[in-house]
C-alpha positions, 0 to 999 in steps of 0.5 A: 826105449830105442827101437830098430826097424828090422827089415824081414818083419813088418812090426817095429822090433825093441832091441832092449827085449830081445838077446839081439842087442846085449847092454854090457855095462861098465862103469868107471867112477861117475861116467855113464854106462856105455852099450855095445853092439852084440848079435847071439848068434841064435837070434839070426834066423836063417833067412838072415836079419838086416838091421837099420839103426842109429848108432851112438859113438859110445857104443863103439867105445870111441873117445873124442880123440878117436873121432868126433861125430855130429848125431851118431852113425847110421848103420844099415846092414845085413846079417846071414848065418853060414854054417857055424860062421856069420857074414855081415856086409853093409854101410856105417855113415855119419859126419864127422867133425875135423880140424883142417891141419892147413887152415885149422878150421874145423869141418864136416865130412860126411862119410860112407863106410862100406864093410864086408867081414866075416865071424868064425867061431873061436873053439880054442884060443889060437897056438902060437909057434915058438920062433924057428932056431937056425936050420929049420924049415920056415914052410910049415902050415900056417896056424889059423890066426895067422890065415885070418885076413883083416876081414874075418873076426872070431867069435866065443860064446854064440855071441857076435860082436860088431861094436869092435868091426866098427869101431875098427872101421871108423878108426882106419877110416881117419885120415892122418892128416884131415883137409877141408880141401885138398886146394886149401891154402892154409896159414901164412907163415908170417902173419897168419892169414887164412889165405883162402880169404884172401892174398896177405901183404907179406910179400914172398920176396921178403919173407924171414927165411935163412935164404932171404937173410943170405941174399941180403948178405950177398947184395950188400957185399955187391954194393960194396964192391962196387963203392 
């Protein structure tokens, strides 16, 4: 049984009892369960509610191709009611664990991700306009999905859902290329060296490249000239 510290009460608060913290469970074959994050939108008194937890990458449906974490996320953050929408601003931190695309050594890197959104309730689904023919006015108002910024999320049913706002948060957050360092040196070409141990002895005047193989050509053709 996990407990949270939830900061405006004075006891320690079992998410397992409370609507707080909803268990969707899904189930595939023999893989274990997974819980998401999700806040019914009832249990935010209107003080607000911080939330001061560990979170599991499975919870966020991350696979490992997704991210590798070492021991969860940490997430603190701050739940407030503004009329029919929810506003939530805090930090995800965690270590992740990379491979350096120089040197492919793997690697820590402890991360920060601070985030401020905010949840509108979803009355209908969203209309999507036809396309304009040739001749029609292109200035119409815009339907509300299309107003949305990429901080702002919808909600249905009372129920708020952070498990995918994170998730969402980590993925942006991965660098395409990672990097141990940005003065990693990387592999040598040739011999495959980590050149962050050390030089190598392949030497760069005669590396096998489609130029060095031309500039032996021209030495040569010199040479004879000369005879």
């Amino acid at each position: 049984m996990r407990q949270v510290l939830i900061n405006d009460r004075s006891d320690r608060f079992d998410f397992s009892q409370s609507t707080v913290y909803t268990r969707k469970i899904f189930c595939v074959g023999a893989e274990a369960p997974m819980a998401l994050l999700s806040l019914h939108i009832n249990d935010i008194p209107e003080e607000g509610l911080s939330l001061d937890c560990q979170v599991e990458a499975e919870e966020l449906t991350l696979s490992p191709t997704d991210a590798k974490v070492r021991d969860g996320f940490w997430l603190a953050a701050d739940i407030a009611r503004v009329g029919t929408g929810v506003t939530a601003t805090g930090v995800l931190a965690g270590i992740f664990l990379r491979q350096c695309v120089r040197c492919l050594k793997d690697y820590e890197d402890s991360v920060r991700l601070p985030f401020a959104v905010e949840y509108r309730r979803q009355e209908t689904p969203p209309i999507r306009r036809p396309k304009l023919s040739t001749g029609e006015s292109r200035h119409e108002p815009q339907e509300p999905e299309e107003q949305l910024k990429q901080d702002v999320y919808l909600y249905v049913a009372d129920q708020v859902d952070l498990a995918t706002m994170l998730r969402e948060q980590v993925i942006l957050a991965t660098p395409m290329q990672p990097l141990c360092d940005e003065a990693c040196l990387g592999l040598c070409p040739d011999c495959g060296q980590d050149r962050n141990e050390g030089p190598c002895r392949c030497s760069e005047e005669y590396r096998s490249t489609p130029f060095t193989i031309m500039r032996g050509r021209g030495d040569h053709s010199s040479g004879a000239s000369k005879a």
